[in-house]
N, C-alpha and C positions, 0 to 999 in steps of 0.2 A: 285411358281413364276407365274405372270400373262406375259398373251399374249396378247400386246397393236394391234387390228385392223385397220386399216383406211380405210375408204371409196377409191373404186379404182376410180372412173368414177369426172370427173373436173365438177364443178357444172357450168361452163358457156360455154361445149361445148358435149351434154349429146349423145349419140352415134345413137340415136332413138327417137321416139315418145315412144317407146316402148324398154324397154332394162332389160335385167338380168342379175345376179352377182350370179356365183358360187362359194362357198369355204367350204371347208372342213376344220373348225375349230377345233385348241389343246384344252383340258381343262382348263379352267379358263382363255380364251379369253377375253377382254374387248373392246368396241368400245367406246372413249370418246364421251364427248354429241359436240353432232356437228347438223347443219339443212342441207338441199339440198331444190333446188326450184323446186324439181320433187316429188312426193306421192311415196309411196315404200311401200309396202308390202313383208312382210318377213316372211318364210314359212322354216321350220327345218324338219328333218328326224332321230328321235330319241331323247329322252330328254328331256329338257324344257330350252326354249330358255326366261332369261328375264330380260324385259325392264320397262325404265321408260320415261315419259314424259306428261307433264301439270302435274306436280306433284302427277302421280298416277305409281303406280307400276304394270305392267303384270306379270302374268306366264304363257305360252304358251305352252302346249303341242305340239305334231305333228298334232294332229285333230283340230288344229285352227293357223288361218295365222294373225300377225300384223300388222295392216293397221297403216301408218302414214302418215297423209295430208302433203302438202308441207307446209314447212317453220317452222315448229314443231320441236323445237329442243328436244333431245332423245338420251340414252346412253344404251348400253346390255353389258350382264354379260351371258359368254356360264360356267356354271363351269363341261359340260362333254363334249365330242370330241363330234359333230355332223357333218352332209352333213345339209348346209345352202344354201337357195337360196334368192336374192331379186328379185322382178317384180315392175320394176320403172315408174311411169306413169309421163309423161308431162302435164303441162295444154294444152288443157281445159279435156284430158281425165282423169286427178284425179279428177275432177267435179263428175264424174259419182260414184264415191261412196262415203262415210260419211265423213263429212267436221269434224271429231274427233277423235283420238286414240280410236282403237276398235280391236277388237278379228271378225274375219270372219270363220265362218265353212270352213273345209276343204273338202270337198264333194268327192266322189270316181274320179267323173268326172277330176277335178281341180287336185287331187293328181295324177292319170296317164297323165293328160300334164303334169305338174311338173318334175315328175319322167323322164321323155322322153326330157325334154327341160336338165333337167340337167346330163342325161346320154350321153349326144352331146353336153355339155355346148355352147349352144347357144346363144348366146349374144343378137342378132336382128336378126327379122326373116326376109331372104331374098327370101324364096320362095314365090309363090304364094299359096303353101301347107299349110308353118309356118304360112301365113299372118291369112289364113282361123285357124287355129290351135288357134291362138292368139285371133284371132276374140271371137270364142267357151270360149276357159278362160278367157278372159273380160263379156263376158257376164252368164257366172256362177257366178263369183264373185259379180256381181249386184243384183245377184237371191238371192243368200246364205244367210243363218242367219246371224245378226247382235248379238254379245254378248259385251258387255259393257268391264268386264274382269272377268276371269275363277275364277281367285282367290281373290277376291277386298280385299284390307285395310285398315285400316283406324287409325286416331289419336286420335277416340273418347275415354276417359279416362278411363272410364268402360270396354271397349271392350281391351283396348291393351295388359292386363295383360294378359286375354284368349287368344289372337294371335299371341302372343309371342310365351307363352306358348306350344302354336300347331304349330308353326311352329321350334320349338327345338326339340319339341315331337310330334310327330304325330300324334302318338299312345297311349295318353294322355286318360283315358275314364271320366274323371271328368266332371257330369253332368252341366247342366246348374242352376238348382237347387240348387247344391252347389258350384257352383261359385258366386251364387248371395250371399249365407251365409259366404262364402270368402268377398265377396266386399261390406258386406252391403248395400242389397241392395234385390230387389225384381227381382224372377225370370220373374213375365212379364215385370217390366221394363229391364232387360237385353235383351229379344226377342223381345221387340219393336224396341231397340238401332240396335239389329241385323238386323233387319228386312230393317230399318230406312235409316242405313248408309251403311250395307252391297248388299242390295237388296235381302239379303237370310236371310232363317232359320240358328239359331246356325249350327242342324246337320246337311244341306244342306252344309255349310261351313267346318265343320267339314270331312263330306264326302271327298267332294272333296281335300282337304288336304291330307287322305288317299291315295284317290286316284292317286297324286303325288307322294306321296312315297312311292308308289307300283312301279310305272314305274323305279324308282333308286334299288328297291329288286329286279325287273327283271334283269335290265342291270348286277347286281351280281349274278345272276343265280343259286337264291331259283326259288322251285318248286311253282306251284299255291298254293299247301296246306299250307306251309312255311308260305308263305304269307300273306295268309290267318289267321292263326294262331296269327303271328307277329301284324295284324293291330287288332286282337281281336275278330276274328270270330273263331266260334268253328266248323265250317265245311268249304269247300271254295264256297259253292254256292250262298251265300252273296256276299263271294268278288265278285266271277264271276259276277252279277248282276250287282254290282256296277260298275266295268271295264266297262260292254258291254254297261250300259247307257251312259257316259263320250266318249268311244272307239271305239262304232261301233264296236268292234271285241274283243272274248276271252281274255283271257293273253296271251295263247300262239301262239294265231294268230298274235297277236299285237310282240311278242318277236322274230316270226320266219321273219314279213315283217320289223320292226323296227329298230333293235337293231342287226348290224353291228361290226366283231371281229377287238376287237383295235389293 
């Protein structure tokens, strides 16, 4: 059974220049597609939070925040409990960052304001403390990596059978090689189409799909090896690698600061 969201805050009387939205989403939440005339950026703690809009689809881990310009209409899908925060900009202050649906690094900085803004669910900052606090997380966010999206999609014809595929299965290991002898077709033209439409390499995309359905093995509480095993490594210091490049931190660093008893 889903759980329909709505936006709390009235889009023609917005509480701040600057303003946050705490909530602590059920599984299998949904916000219909709805716009606001204010930028919003939405930042999760645990999970994958994900969205779509201008016809592209997000997956968002906790290590990257969803930037959405004003007047972009956009709909999410939580299908595990997470701690959600939004950070709503006014004009002209959403000017100051990418005029497109985009993935921002979540940087250590940015994550302990975060953490501290929603452990006092603070709405607007009235001190002259928070003002300075705000100040500091607005201009991180300016700093931070820009990524297009973690996990991109797409409709090209060649490509959809593979992405399906990997995303039912994960942990799928069918080469690219014999996917082209599956689809008739030529394995450089399949890694050019990747390359092309996805901005990655197969495995590069591949990876990262693991890599996501490692974060749902943890929330079920296999071990690293487990896991490891499961995505098709024969020891876990691949997976570890692969975790800490995507995570900044271990598995089990990621599962002791992350991942919250339901």
């Amino acid at each position: 059974m889903k759980n329909v969201y709505r936006p709390l805050f009235d889009d023609n009387n917005p509480p701040g220049e600057v303003f946050f939205g705490h909530q602590a989403f059920l599984p299998h939440t949904t916000t219909p597609k709805h716009t606001h005339p204010w930028g919003q950026l939405q930042l999760i703690s645990g999970g994958i939070l994900e969205l779509n809009a201008e016809g592209k689809r997000f997956l968002s881990p906790s290590q990257y925040a969803i930037w959405i310009p004003p007047g972009i209409e956009h709909e999410s899908y939580m299908r595990r409990s997470m701690n959600y925060c939004s950070m709503n900009l006014i004009q002209p202050l959403a000017e100051s960052l990418p005029n497109y649906p985009c993935l921002l690094e979540v940087n250590p900085i940015i994550e302990a304001i975060v953490n501290d803004l929603r452990a006092r669910q603070l709405q607007v900052a009235e001190t002259a403390e928070d003002k300075r606090l705000i100040d500091v997380l607005l201009d991180q966010l300016r700093h931070t990596r820009i990524h297009d999206q973690f996990l991109p999609s797409s409709e090209d014809k060649l490509l959809q059978p593979i992405l399906r595929t990997l995303e039912k299965h994960p942990t799928d290991s069918t080469t690219l090689a014999a996917w082209a002898e599956k689809l008739h077709t030529s394995e450089r033209t399949l890694a050019r189409h990747c390359q092309d439409t996805l901005g990655m390499s197969f495995i590069e995309w591949r990876q990262r799909r693991k890599f996501i359905y490692s974060l749902h093995l943890l929330r079920k509480g296999l071990s690293v090896k487990e896991i490891a095993l499961t995505l098709g490594y024969h020891q876990a210091s691949p997976f570890i690698t692969l975790f800490k490049r995507h995570a900044q931190c271990t598995p089990e660093q990621y599962r002791q600061k992350q991942i919250r008893p339901q």
